[in-house]
N, C-alpha and C positions, 0 to 999 in steps of 0.2 A: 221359258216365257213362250205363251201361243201368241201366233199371229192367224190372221184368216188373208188369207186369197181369195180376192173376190177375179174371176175371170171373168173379164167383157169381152164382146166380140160382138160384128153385125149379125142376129139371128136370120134376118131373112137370107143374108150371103150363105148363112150355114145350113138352114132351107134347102138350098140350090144344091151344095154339094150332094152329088151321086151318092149311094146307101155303101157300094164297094169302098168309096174313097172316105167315108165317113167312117166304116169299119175300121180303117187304118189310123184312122186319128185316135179314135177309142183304144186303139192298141196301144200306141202311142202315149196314153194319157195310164194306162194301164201300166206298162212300163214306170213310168214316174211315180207312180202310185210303190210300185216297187222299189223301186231307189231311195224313195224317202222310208217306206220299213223299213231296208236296211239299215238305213243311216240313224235308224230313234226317233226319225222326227214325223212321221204318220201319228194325224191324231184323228181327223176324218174328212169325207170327201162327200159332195152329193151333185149332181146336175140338176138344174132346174127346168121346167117346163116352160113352154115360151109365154113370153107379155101377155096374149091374148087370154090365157088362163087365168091374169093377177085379179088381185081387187087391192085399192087401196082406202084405205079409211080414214078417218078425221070424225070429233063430236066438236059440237057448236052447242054451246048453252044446253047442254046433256043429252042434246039430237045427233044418234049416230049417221054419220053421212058414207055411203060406201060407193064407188067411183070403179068401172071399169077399168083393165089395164095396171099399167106402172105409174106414177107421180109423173116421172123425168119421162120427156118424151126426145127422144136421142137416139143418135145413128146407133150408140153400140149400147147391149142391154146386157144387166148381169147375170150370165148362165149357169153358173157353178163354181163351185169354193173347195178348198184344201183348207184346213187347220191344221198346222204344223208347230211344230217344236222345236225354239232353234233359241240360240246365246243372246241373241239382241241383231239388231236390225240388219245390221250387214252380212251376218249370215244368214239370214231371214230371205234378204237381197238373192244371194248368192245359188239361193235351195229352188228359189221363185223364178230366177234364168233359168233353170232347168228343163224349166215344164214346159211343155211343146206349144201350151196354147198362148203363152206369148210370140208363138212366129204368126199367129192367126186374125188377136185381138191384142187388148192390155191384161195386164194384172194388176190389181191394188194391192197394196200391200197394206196393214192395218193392225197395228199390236193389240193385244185383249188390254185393257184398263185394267189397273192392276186393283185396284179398289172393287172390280165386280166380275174377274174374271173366275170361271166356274173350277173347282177343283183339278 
């Protein structure tokens, strides 16, 4: 069963972190990236660009309306996702304490619907 990870965390805190100490966190998330190979349950990974890059969209009576930014205006933004592979949720749980950017931010945790998840 996939779930996705969504990692929150405040962007502009992570901004502020120094480029050395941010190296280490990358390392760190690199690691993780590795332990889950080992384990089967890597399926993929990507970081996201910050808020100010987004566009959000909505059509109204078949006029696309496109919006600066994120929808959700909030202390912590979603930076980047793991899709992993795991039994069901409690290992799921378990795979997701692992990952360093929970000592930083949150993680969501969120199974693929099984009706439309991709091969």
């Amino acid at each position: 069963m996939k779930f996705l990870l969504m990692l929150m965390a405040d962007e502009k805190a992570g901004a502020a972190i120094p480029p050395d100490q941010m190296a280490g966190f990358m390392g760190q998330l690199a690691a993780y990236q590795e332990t889950l190979s080992k384990a089967g349950a890597f399926v993929a990974t990507a970081a996201l660009q910050p808020t100010d890059t987004a566009r959000t969209i909505s059509t109204a009576d078949g006029e696309l309306k496109v919006h600066d930014g994120p929808y959700a205006d909030t202390r912590e933004q979603f930076g980047g996702y793991y899709i992993i592979e795991a039994s069901d949720m409690d290992e799921a749980v378990r795979m997701a304490a692992l990952c360093p950017a929970a000592s930083w931010g949150k993680i969501e945790i969120r199974p693929y619907h099984p009706g439309f998840s991709p091969g």
